[in-house]
C-alpha positions in Angstrom: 6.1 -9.3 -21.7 8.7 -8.4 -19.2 10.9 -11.1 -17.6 8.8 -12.6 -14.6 11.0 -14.9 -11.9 10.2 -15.8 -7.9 13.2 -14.9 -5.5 13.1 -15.3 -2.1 16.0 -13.7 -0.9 17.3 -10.2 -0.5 19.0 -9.1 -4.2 22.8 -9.2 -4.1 25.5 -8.3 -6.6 25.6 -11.2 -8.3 21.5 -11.9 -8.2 21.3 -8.5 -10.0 23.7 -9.4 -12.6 22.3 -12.6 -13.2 18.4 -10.8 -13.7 20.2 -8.4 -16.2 21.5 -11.5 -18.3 18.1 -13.4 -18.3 16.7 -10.4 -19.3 18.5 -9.3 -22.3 18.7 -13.4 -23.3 15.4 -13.1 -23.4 15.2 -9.5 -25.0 13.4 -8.1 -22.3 14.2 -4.5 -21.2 11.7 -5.1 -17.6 12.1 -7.7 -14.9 9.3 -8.4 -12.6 10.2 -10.1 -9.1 8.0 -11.6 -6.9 9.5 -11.9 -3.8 8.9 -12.4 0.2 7.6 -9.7 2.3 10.6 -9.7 4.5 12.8 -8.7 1.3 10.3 -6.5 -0.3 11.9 -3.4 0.9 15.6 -4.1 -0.1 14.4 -5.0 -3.8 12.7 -1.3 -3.7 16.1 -0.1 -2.9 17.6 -1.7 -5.5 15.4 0.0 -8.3 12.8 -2.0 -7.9 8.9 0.0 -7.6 6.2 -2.3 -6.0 3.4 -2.2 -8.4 0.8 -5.3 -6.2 0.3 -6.7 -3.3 -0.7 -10.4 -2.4 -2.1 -10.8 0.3 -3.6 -14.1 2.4 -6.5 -14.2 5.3 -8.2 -17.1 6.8 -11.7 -17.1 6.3 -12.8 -16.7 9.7 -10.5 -13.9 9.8 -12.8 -12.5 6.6 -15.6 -12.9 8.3 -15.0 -11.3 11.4 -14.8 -7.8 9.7 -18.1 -7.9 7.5 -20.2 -5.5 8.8 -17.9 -4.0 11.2 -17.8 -0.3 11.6 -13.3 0.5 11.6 -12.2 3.8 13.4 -9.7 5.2 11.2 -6.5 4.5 12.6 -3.2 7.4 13.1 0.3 7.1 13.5 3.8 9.2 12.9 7.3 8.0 13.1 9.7 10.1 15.0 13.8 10.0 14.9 16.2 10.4 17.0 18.2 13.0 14.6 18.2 17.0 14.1 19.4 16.7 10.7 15.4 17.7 9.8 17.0 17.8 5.6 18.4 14.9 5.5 14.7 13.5 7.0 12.8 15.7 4.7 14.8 13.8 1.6 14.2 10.5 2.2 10.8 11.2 2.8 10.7 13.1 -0.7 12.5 10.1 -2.3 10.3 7.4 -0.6 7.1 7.7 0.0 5.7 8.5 -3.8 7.3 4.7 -3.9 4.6 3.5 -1.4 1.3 1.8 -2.9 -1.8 3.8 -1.7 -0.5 7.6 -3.3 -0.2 9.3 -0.7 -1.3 13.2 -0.5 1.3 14.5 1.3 3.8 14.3 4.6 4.7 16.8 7.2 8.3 17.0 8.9 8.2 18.8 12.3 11.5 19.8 13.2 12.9 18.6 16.4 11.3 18.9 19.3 13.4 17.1 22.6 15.7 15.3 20.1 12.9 13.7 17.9 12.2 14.9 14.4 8.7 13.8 13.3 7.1 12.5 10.4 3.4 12.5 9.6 2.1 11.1 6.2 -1.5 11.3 4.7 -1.5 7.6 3.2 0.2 5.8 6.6 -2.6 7.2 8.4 -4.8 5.3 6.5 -2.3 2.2 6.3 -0.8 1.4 9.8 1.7 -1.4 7.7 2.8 1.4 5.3 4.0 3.4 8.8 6.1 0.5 9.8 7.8 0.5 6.1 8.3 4.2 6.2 9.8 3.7 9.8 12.0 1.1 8.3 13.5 3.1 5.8 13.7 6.3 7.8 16.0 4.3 10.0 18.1 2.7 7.2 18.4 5.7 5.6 19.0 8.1 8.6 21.4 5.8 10.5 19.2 6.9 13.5 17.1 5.4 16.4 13.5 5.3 15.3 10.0 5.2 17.1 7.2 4.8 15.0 3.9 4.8 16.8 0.2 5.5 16.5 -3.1 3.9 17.2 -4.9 1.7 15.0 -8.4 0.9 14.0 -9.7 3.2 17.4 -9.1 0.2 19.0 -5.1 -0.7 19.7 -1.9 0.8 20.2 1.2 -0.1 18.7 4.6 1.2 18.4 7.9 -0.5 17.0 11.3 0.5 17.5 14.4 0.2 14.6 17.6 0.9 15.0 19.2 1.0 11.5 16.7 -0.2 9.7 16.4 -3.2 12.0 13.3 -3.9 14.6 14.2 -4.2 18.0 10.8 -3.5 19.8 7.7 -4.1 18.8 4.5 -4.1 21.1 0.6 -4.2 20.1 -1.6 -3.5 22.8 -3.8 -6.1 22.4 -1.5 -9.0 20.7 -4.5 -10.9 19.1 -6.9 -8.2 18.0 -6.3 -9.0 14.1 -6.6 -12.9 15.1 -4.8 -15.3 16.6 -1.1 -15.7 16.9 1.4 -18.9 18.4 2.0 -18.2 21.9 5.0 -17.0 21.1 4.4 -13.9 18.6 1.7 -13.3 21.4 5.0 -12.9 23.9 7.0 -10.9 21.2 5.0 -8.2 20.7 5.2 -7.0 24.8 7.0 -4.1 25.4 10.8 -5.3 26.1 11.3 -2.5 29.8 14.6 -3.0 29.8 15.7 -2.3 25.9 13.2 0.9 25.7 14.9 2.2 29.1 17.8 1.9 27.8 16.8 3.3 24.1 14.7 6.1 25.1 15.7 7.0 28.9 12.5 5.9 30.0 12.1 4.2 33.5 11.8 0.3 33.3 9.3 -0.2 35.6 7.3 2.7 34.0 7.3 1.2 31.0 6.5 -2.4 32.0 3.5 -1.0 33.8 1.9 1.2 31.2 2.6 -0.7 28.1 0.7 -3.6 28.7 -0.9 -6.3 26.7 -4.6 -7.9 27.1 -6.7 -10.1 25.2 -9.4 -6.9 24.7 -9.1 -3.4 24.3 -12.0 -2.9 27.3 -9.3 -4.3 29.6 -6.9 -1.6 28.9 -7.1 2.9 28.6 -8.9 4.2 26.1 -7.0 4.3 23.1 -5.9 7.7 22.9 -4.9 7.7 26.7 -2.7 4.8 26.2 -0.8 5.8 22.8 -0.5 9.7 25.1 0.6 7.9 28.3 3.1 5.5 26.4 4.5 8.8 24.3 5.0 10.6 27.2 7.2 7.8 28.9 9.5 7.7 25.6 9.5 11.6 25.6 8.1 11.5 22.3 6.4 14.8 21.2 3.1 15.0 18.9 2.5 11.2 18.8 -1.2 12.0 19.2 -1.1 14.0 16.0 -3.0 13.0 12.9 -1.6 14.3 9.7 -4.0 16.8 9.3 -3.1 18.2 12.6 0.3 18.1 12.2 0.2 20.8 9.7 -0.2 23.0 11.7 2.4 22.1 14.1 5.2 25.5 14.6 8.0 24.2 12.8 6.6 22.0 10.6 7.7 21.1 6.3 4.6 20.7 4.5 5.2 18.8 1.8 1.9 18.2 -0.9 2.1 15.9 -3.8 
């Protein structure tokens, strides 16, 4: 049996060391960490592979999605870099580390500053996106959008600079349940930061990218996520993965 322990905090130098003593005390050659969600991703980074996934729901949450019919959901990260190889790697090296398998990414080389990534299995899993955008970031050094359209129904993008969320808006706050008032607050677009971020026009962006407590209050779906690229000047964030294929410029890369 491998060596099994709970941490929830991010691994440092000394964490590590300490998991490699237990270990071999207890001649194990594995270690298994279970850990918080917030500190998943630096455990991956320090050799760790994710290999489950707990997950919690209310049970009025549960029920609110028997029977219901789910458009599939879309989405593609885009960076502020047109260093496409250096993109293309970390893509290589990370995404066969997401759950899911994924069956292959597309990198479109840059178009008006933004290389873009499109990925099979984060189409299907709008929270694998946001992990892939994370570690685009971190691992680029660059500004990253990632953004895409979710269930048919919303539209959500988040922003990171260096691996870190700055941004983060869902068109309709409350569409996977409820939230405190104040994640309801936090996930409005922020004008000013995404003017300043992207070059987009404040006012612009306070007026298109707004929240509402349904989706029939807002666009349709695909008009929003086009309007919303458009004031970013983000190109191809209405592509699927399967369309983005066939983008000019485009890495296909199949696994």
């Amino acid at each position: 049996m491998p060596f099994r322990i709970r941490i929830e905090a991010q691994p440092s130098e000394e964490a590590l060391r300490d998991l490699v003593e237990q270990a071999r005390a207890e001649g194990e050659d594995h270690v298994v960490v279970e850990t918080s969600h917030e500190a998943g991703d630096a455990w991956i980074r320090a050799g760790f592979s994710e290999v489950t996934r707990v997950l919690t729901a209310p049970v009025e949450s549960i029920e609110g999605h028997l029977g219901s019919e789910r458009e599939a959901s879309f989405g593609s990260v885009h960076i502020q870099s047109d260093d496409v190889e250096a993109v293309i790697r970390a893509v290589r090296q990370f995404v066969p580390r997401l759950p899911g398998g994924s069956k292959g990414s597309v990198v479109v080389a840059p178009r008006d500053g933004w290389t873009s990534v499109y990925d099979e299995l984060t189409d299907r899993e709008p929270e694998l996106l946001r992990r892939l955008a994370r570690e685009l970031s971190d691992r680029i050094g660059s500004f990253v959008l990632a953004v895409g359209a979710e269930e048919g129904a919303v539209v959500r993008y988040v922003a990171l600079e260096r691996g870190r969320v700055v941004d983060e808006y869902l068109s309709v706050p409350e569409f996977y349940g409820p939230l405190p008032p104040g994640e309801v607050i936090a996930l409005g677009a922020n004008p000013r930061l995404m003017a300043r971020l992207t070059g987009a026009d404040a006012e612009a962006v306070r007026r298109t990218a707004r929240t509402a407590v349904s989706p029939d209050d807002l666009p349709p779906v695909r008009e929003l996520l086009a309007s919303i690229a458009a004031l970013f000047g983000v190109p191809g964030a209405t592509l699927a993965y399967e369309e983005a294929r066939g983008e000019p410029g485009a890495t296909d890369l199949p696994r």
